[in-house]
Backbone as CSV, one residue per row, in Angstrom:
resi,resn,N_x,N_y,N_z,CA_x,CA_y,CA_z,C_x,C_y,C_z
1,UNK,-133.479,26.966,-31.376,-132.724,25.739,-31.204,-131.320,25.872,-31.792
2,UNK,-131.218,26.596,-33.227,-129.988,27.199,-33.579,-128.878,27.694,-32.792
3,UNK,-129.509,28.533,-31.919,-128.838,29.534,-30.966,-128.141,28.737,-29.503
4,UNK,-128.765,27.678,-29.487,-128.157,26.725,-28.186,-126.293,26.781,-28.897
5,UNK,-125.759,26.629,-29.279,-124.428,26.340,-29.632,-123.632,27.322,-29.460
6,UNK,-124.427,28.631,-29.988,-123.718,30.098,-29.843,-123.705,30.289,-28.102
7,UNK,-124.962,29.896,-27.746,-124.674,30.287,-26.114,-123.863,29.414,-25.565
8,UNK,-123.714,28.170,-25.789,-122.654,27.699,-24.798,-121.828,28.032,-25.377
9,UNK,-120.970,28.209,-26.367,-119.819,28.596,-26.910,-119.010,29.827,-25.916
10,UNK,-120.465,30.900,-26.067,-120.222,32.209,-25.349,-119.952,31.725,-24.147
11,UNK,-120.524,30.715,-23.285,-120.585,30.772,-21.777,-119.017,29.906,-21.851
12,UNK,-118.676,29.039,-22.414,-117.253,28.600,-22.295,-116.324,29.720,-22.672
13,UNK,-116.512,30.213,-23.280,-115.235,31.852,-23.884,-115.294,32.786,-22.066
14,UNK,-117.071,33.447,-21.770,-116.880,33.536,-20.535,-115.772,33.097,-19.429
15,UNK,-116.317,31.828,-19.131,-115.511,30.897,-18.321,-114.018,31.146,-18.388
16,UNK,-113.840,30.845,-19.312,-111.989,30.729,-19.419,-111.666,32.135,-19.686
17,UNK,-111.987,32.806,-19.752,-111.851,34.333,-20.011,-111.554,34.902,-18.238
18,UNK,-112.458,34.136,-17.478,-112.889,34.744,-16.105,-111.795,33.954,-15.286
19,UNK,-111.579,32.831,-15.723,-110.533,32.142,-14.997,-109.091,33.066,-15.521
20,UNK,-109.006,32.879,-16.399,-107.766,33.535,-16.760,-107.488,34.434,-16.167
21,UNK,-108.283,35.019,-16.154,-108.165,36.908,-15.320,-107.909,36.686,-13.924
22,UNK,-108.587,35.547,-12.842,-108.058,34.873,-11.527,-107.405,34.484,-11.602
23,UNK,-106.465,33.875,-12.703,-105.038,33.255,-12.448,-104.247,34.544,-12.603
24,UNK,-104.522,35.258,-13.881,-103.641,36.376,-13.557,-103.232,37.122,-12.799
25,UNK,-104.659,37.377,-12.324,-104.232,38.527,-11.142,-103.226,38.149,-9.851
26,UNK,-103.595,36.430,-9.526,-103.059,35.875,-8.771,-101.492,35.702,-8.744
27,UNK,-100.936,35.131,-10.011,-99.646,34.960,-10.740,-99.248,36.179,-11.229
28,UNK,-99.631,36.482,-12.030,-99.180,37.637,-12.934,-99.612,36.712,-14.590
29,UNK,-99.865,38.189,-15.518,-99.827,37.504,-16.244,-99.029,36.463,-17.212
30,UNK,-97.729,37.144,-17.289,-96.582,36.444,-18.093,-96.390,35.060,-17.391
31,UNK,-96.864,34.596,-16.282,-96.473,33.360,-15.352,-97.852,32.844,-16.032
32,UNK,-99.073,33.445,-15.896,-100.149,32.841,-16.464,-99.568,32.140,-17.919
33,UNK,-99.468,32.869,-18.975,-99.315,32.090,-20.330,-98.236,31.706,-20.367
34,UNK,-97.653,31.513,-19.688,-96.147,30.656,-19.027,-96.974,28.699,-18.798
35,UNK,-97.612,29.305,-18.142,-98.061,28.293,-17.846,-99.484,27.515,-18.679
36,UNK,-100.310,28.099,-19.369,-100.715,27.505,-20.593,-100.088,27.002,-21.425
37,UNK,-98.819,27.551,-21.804,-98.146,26.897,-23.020,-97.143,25.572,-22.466
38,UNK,-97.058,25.816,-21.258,-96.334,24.291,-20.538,-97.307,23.322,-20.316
39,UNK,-98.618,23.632,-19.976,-99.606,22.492,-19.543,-99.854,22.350,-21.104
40,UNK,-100.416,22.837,-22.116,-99.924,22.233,-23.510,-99.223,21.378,-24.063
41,UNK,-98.109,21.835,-23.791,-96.660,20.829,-23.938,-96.637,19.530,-23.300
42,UNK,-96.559,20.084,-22.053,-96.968,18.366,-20.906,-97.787,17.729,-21.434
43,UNK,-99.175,18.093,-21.783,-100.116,17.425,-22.097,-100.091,17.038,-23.218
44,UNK,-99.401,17.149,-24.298,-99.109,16.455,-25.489,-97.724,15.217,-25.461
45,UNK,-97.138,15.591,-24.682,-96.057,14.464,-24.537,-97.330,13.430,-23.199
46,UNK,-98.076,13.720,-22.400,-98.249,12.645,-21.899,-99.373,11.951,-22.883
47,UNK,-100.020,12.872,-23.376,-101.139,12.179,-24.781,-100.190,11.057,-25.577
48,UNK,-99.063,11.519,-26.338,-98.459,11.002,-26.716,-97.612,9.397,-26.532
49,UNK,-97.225,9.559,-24.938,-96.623,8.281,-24.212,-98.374,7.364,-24.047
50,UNK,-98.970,7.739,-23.144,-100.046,7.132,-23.671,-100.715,6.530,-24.571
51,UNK,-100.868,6.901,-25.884,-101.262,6.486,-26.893,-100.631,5.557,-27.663
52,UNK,-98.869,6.143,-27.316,-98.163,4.462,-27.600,-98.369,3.581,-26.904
53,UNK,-98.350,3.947,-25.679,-98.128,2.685,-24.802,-100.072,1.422,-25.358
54,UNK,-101.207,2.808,-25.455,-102.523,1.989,-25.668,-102.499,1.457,-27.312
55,UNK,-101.493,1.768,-28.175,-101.211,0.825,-29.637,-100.490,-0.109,-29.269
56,UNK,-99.751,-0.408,-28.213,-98.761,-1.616,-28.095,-100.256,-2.637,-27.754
57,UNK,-100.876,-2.036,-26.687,-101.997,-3.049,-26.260,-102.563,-3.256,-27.077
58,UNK,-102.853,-2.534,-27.813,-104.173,-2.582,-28.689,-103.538,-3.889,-29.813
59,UNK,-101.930,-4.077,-30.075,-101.638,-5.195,-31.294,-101.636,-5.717,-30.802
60,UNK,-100.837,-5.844,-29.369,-100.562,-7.355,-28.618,-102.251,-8.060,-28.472
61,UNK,-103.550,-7.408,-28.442,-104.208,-8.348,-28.584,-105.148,-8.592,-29.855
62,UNK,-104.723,-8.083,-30.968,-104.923,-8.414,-32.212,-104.501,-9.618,-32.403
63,UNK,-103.076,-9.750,-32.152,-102.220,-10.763,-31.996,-102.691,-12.240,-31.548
64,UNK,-103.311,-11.639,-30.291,-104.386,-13.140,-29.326,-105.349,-13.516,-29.880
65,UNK,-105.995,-12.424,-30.950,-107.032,-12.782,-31.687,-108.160,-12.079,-30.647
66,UNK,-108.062,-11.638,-29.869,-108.964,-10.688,-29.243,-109.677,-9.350,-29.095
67,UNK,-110.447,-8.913,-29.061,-110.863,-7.691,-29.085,-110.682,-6.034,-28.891
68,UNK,-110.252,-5.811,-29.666,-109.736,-4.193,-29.049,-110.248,-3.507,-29.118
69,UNK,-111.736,-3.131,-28.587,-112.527,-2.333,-28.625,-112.446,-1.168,-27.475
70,UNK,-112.151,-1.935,-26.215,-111.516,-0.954,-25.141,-110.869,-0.307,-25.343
71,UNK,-109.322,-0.541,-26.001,-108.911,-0.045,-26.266,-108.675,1.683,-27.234
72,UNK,-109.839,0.707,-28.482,-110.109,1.642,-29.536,-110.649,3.070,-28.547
73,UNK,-111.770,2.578,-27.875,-112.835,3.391,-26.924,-111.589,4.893,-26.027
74,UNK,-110.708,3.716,-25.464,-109.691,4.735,-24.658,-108.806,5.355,-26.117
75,UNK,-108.905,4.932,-26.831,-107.938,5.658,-27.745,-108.548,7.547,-28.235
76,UNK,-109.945,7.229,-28.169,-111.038,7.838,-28.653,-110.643,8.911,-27.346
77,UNK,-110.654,8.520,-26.689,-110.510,9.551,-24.888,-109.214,10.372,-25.194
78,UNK,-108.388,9.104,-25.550,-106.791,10.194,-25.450,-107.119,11.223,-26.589
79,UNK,-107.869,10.989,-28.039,-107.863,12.024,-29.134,-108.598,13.230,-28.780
80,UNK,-109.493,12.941,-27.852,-110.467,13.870,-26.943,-109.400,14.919,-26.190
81,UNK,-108.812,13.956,-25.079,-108.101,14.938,-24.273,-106.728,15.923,-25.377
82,UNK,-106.126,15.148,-25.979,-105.307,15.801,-26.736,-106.128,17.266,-27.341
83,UNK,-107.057,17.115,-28.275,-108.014,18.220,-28.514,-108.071,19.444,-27.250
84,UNK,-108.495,19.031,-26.012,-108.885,19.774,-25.017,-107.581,20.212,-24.931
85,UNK,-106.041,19.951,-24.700,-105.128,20.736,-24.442,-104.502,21.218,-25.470
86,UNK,-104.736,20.881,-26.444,-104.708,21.802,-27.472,-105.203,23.402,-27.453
87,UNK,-106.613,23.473,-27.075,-107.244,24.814,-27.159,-106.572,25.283,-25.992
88,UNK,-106.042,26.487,-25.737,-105.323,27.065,-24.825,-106.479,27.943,-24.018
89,UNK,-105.897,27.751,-22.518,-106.800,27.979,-21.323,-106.893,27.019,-20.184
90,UNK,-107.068,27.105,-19.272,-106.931,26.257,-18.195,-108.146,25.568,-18.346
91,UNK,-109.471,26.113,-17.811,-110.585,25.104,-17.964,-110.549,23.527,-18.965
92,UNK,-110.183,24.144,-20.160,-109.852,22.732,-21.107,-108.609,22.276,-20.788
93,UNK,-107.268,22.657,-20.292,-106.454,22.013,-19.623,-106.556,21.180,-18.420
94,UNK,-107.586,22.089,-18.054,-107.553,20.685,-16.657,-108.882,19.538,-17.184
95,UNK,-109.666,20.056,-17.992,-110.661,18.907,-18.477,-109.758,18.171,-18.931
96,UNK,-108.717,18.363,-19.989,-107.906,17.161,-20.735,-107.275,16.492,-19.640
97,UNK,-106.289,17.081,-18.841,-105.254,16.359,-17.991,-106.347,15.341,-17.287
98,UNK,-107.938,15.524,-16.832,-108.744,14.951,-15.562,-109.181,13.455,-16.571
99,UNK,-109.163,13.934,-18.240,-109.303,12.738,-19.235,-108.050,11.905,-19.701
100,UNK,-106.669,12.636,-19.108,-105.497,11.119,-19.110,-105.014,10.288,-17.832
101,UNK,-105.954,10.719,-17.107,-106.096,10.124,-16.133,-106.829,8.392,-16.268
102,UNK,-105.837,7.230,-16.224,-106.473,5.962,-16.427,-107.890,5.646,-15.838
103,UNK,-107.754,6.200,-14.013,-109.407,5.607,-13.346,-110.173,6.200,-14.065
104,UNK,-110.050,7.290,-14.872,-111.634,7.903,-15.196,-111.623,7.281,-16.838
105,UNK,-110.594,7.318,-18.029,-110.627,6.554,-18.902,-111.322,4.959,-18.598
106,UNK,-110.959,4.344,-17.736,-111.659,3.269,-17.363,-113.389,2.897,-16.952
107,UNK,-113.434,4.469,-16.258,-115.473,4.872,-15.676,-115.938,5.081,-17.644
108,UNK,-114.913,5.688,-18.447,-115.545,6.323,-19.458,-115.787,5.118,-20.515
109,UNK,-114.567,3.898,-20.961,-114.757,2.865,-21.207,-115.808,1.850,-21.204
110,UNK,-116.487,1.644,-19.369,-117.112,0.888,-19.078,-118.495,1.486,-19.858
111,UNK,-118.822,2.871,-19.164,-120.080,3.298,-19.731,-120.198,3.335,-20.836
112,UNK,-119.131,3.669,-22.057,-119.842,3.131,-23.113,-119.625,1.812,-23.972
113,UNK,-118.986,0.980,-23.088,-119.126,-0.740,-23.599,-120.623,-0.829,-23.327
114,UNK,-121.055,-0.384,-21.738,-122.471,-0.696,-21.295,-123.155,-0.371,-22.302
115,UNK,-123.346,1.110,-22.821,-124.090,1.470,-23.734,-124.209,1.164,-25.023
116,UNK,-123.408,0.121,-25.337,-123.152,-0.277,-26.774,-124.382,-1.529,-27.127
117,UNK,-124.784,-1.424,-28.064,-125.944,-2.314,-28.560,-125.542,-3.529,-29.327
118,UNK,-124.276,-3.101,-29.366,-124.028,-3.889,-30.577,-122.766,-5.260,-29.962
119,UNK,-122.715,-6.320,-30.388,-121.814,-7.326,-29.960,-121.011,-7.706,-30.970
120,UNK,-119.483,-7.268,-30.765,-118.736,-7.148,-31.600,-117.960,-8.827,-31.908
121,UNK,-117.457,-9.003,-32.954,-116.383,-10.425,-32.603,-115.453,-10.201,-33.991
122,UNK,-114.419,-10.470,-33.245,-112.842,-10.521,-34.037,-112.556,-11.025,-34.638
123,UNK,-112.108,-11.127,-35.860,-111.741,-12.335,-36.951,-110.001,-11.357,-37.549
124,UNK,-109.408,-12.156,-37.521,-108.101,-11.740,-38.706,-107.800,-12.475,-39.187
125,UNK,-106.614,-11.752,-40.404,-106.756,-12.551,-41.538,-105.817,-14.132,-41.114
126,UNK,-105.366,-13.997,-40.406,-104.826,-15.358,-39.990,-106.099,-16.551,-39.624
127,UNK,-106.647,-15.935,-39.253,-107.775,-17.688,-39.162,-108.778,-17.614,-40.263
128,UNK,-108.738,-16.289,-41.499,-109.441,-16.958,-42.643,-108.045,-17.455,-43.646
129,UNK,-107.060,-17.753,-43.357,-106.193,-18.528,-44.118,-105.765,-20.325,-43.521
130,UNK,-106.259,-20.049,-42.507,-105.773,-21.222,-41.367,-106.853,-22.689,-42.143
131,UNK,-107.684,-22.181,-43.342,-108.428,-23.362,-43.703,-107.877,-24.271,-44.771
132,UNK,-108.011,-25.586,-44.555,-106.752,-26.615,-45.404,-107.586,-27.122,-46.337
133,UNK,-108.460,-26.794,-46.156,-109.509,-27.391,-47.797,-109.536,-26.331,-48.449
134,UNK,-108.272,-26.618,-49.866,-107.859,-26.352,-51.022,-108.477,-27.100,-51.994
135,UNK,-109.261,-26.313,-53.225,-109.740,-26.920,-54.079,-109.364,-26.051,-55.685
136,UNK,-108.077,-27.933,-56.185,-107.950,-26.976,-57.102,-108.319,-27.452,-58.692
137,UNK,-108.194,-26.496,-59.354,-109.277,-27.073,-60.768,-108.609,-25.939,-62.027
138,UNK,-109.424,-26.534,-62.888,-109.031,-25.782,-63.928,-109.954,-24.782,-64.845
139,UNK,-110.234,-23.761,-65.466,-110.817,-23.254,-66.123,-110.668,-22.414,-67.190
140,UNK,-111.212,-22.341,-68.030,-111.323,-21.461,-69.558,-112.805,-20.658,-69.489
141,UNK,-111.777,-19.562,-70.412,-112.843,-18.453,-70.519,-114.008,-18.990,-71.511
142,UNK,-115.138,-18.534,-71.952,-116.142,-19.034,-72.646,-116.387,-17.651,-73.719
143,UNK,-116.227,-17.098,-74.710,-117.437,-16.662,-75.384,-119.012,-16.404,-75.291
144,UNK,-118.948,-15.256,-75.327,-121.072,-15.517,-75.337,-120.707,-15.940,-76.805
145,UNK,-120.461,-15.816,-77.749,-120.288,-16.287,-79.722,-121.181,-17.211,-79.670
């Protein structure tokens, strides 16, 4: 049961090992890691525009007093895909780029709101201050003596 991790590990090193060698031969290689280190790049500036653009959403409905769990969920996707184009190789480049893609962030969202057990609800600190019953009094410390 140990050994399950080492083999897929191996069969993904495979994989991108075998692709690489078909892009190369195809391109050449210097065009090959030409082009890993640009789909890298791309893929961190679009991780990047993304992830601002899903924190603007994510306050504007803090703000409403509403839930940002979707959000959080897609945020979770972009830290995913960022990871995947990080590791250099096409296979995880095109897995990341196929995960900043909104329709499928949205399939990935739904399924696990569906799967969630749990029913979340929003409170900030603005509506535990919003209460006008103030009670005020006086007190002294006591001695055990």
């Amino acid at each position: 049961m140990r050994f399950i991790g080492f083999i897929i590990f191996f069969i993904y090193v495979y994989c991108e090992v075998s692709f690489f060698i078909v892009v190369a031969n195809t391109i050449g290689v210097f065009l090959a890691l030409i082009c890993i280190i640009a789909t890298s790049i791309l893929g961190f500036s679009l991780v990047k525009t993304q992830g601002l653009k899903n924190l603007s959403i994510m306050q504007k409905k803090i703000a409403n007093k509403q839930s940002p769990k979707d959000e959080i969920i897609r945020s979770v996707a972009l830290l995913f895909a960022g990871f995947l184009l990080f590791i250099p190789g096409f296979l995880t480049d095109i897995l990341g780029a196929v995960l900043l893609i909104p329709n499928v962030q949205e399939h990935i969202v739904k399924f696990i709101v569906r799967k969630m057990p749990i029913k979340s609800r929003f409170v900030s600190s603005q509506t535990l201050y919003q209460n006008n019953d103030i009670i005020e009094g006086e007190f002294k410390y006591k001695d055990d003596e």
